[in-house]
C-alpha positions as CSV (number, residue, x, y, z in Angstrom):
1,X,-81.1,47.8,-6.0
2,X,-77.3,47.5,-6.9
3,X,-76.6,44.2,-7.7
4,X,-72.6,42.1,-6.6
5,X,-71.1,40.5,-8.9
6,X,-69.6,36.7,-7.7
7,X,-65.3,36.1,-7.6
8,X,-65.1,33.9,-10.3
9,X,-60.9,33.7,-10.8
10,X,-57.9,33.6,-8.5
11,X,-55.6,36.8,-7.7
12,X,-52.1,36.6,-9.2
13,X,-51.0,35.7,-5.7
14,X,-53.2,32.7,-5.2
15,X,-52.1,31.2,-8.6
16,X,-49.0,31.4,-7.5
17,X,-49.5,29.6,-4.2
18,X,-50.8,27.0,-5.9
19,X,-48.5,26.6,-8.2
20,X,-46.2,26.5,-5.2
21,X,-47.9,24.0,-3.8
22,X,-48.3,21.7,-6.5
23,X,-44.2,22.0,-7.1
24,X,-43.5,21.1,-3.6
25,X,-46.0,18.1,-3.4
26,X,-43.6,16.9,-7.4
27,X,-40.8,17.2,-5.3
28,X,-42.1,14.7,-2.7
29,X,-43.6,12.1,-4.6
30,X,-40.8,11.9,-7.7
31,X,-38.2,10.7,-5.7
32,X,-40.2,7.8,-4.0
33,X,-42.0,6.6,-7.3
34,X,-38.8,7.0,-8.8
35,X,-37.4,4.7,-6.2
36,X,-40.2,2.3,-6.5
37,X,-40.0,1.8,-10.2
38,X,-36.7,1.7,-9.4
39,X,-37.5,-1.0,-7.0
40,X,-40.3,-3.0,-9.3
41,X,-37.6,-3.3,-12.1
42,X,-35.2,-4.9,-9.6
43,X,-38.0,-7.4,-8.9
44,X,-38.6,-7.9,-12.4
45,X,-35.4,-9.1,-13.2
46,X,-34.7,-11.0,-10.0
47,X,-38.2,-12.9,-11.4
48,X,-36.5,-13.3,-14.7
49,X,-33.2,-15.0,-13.4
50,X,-34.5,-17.1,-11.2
51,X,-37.2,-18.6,-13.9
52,X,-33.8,-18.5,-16.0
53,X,-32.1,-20.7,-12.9
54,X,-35.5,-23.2,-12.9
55,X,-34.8,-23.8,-16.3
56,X,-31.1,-24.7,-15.9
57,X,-32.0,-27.1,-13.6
58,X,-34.7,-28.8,-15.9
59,X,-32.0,-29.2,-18.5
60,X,-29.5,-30.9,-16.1
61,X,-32.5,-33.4,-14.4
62,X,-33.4,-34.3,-18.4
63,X,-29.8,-34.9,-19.2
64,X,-28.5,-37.0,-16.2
65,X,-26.9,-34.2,-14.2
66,X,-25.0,-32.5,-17.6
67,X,-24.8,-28.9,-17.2
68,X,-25.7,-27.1,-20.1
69,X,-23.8,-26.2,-23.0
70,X,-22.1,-22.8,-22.3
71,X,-20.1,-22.2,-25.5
72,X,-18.4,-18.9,-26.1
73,X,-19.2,-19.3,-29.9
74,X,-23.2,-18.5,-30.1
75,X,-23.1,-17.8,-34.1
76,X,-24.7,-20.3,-36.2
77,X,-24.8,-23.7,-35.3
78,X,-23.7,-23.4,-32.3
79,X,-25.2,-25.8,-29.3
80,X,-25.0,-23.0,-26.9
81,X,-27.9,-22.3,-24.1
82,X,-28.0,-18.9,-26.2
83,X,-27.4,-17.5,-30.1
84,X,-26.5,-14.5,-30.6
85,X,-24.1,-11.1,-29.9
86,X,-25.3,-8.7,-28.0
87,X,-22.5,-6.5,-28.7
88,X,-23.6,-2.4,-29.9
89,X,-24.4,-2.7,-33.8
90,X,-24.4,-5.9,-34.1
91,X,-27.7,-7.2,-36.0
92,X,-27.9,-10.2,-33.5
93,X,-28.6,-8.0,-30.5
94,X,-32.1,-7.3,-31.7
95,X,-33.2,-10.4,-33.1
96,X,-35.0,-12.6,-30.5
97,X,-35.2,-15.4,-33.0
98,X,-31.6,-16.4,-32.3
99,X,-33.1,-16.9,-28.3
100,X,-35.8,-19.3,-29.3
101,X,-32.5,-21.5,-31.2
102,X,-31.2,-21.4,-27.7
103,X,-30.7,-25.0,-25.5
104,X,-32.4,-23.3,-22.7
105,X,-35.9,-22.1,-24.6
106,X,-37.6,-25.1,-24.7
107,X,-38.0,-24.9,-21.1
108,X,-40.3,-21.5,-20.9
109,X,-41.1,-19.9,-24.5
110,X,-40.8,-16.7,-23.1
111,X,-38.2,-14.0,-24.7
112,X,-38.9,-11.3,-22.0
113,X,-37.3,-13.1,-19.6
114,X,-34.0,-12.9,-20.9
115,X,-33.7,-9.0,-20.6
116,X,-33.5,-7.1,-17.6
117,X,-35.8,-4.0,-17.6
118,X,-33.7,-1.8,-16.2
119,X,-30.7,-2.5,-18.8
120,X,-29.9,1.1,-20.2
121,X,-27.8,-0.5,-23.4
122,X,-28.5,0.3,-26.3
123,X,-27.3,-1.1,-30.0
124,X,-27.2,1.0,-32.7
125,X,-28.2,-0.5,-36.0
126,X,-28.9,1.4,-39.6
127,X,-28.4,4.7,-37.6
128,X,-31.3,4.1,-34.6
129,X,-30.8,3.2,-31.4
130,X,-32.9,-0.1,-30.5
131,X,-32.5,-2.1,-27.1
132,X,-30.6,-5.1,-27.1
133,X,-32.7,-8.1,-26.8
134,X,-30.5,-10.1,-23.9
135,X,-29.1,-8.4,-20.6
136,X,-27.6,-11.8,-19.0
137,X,-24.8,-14.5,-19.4
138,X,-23.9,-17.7,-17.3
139,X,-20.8,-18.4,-15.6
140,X,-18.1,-19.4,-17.8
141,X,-17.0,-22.0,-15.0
142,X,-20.7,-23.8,-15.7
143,X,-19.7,-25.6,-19.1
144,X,-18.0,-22.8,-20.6
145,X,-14.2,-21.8,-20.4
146,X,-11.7,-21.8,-18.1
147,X,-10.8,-17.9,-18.7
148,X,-8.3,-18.5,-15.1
149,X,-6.0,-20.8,-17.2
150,X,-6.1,-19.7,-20.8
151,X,-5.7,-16.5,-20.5
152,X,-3.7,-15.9,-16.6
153,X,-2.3,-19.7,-16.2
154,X,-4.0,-19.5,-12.9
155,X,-4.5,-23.4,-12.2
156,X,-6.5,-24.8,-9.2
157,X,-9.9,-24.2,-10.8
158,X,-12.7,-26.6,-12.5
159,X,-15.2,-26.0,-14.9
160,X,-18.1,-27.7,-14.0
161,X,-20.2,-30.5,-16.5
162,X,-22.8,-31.3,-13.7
163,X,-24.2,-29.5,-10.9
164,X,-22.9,-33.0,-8.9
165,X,-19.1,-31.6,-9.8
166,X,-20.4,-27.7,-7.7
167,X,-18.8,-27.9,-4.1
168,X,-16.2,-25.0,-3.5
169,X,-17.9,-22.7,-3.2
170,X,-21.3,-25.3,-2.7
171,X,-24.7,-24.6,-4.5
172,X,-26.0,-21.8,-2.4
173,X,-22.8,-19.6,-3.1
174,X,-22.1,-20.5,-6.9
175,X,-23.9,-18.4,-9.4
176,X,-25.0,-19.3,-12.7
177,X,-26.6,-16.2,-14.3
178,X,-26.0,-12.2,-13.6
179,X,-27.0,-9.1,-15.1
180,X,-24.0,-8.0,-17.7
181,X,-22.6,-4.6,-18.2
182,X,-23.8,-2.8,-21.1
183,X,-20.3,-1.7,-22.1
184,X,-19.0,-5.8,-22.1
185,X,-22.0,-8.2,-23.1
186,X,-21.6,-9.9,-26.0
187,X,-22.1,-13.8,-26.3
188,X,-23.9,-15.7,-23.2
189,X,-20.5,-16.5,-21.7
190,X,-19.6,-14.8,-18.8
191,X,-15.5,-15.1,-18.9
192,X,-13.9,-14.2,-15.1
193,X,-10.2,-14.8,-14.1
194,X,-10.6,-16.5,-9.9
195,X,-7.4,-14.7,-9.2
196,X,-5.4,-11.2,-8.9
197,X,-7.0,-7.8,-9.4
198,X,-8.2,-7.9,-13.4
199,X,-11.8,-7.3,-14.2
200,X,-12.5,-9.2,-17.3
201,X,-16.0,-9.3,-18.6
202,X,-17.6,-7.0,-16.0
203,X,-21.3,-7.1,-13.9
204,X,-24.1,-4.8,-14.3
205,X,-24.4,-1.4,-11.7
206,X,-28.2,-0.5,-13.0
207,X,-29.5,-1.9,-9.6
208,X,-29.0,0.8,-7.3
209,X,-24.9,0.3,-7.7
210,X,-25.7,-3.4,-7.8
211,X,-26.3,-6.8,-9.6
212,X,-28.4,-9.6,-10.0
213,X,-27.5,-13.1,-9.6
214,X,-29.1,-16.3,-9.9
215,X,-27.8,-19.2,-7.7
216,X,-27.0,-23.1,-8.4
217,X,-29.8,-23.8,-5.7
218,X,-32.1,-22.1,-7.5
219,X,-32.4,-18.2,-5.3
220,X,-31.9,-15.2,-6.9
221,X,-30.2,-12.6,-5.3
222,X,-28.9,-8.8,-5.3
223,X,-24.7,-7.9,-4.7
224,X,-24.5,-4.0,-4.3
225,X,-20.8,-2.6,-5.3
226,X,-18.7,-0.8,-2.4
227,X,-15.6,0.4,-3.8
228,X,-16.0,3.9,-6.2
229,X,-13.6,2.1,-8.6
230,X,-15.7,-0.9,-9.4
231,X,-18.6,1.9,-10.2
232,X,-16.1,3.5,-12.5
233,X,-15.0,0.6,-14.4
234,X,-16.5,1.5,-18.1
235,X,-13.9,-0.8,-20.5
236,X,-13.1,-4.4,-20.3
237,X,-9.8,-6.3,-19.3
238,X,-7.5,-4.0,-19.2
239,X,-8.7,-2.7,-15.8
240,X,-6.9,-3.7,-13.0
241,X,-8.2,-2.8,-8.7
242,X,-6.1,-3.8,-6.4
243,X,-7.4,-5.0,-2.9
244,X,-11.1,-4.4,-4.3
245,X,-13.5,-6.2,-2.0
246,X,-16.3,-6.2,-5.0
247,X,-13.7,-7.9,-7.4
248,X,-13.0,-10.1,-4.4
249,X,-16.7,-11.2,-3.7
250,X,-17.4,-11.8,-7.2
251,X,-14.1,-14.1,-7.3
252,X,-15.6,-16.1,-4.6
253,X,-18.8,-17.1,-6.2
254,X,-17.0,-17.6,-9.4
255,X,-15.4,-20.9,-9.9
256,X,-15.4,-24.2,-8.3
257,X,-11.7,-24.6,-6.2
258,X,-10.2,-28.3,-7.0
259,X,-9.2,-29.6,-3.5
């Protein structure tokens, strides 16, 4: 009797079909986890800013309305809501220690929240590359500087010391913390002129061409950027857009307007 022997492996052609099909299937399902880690980093730090925001308010109920410290000097000794500069190479951008001598820890012991997951910067210390320990800053117009005037003379604008004092633009327009640019963090102030077409300290774009922003009320929010030049923007105030509706938008949410 003559005996069959079984198929046991696949033709050259087959393996190929698979492979096919298997490279076609990649090339439908990268794209949308991609977008959804994308998306669940986003979340992430809109999470982290607005525990950021509930803790800005617990400071201000505790101290009769004060807002907190936001000095521009976060080295030693410093009273700031935050140590430390985040600026590429420098050792402070890797130490959380100087976060936990922050104002603002005492009111949730967690160091995660103060970096955003999708933050791409990088600081470069004894040759490696290590990521920076903070992503955000506050508003220089929440007890910090008045960057307007010293550095512009543009008068008309307020710094606030208690939330009270935040009417123009009110509560629910006013931010307090947003994601900064890798290129232009480096203490926790966030230093804006009100007026004209200069970008000072600039926003983050890691959120599909966006930012996130924490509120005085307390939301957390996303502000996608429009105009190509904003996207550009890679160096710090020397850049100059004119009729930009994204340097216009931040502008508004910037400072408090003295009537």
């Amino acid at each position: 009797m003559k005996l069959c022997r079984n198929r046991c492996a696949f033709t050259l052609i087959e393996l190929l079909v698979v492979i096919a099909i298997i490279a076609i299937l990649a090339g439908m399902l990268l794209p949308a986890l991609s977008k959804a880690k994308l998306k669940g980093q986003q979340t992430v730090c809109l999470s982290n800013l607005k525990q950021l925001q509930l803790c800005w308010t617990m400071y201000a109920d505790d101290n009769h309305d004060k807002i907190i410290s936001n000095d521009p000097n976060v080295g030693p000794g410093s009273r700031s809501w935050i140590l430390g500069y985040m600026q590429d190479s420098h050792v402070d951008s890797t130490n959380k220690t100087l976060i936990e001598k922050g104002t603002l820890f005492p009111y949730n012991s967690s160091t995660a929240i103060y970096r955003c997951p999708s933050d791409v910067g990088r600081s470069t210390i004894g040759g490696k590359k290590y990521l920076r320990v903070r992503s955000y800053a506050m508003n220089g117009y929440m007890n910090g500087v008045d960057v307007g005037l010293v550095f512009h003379n543009q008068k008309g604008y307020k710094v606030n010391l208690k939330t009270s004092e935040i009417a123009s633009p009110p509560p629910s327009q006013a931010f307090v913390f947003l994601d900064e640019h890798q290129n232009s963090i480096d203490d926790g102030h966030y230093g804006f002129a009100p007026e004209g077409d200069i970008w000072m300290n600039l926003p983050a774009m890691w959120h599909n061409s966006g930012c996130n922003f924490s509120f005085a009320d307390g939301h957390s929010d996303v502000i996608k950027w429009r105009d190509p030049r904003t996207l550009a923007i890679k160096v710090i105030n020397s850049v100059r857009t004119a009729n930009n509706a994204d340097l216009k938008r931040l502008q508004s949410i910037v400072a408090t307007k003295v009537n």
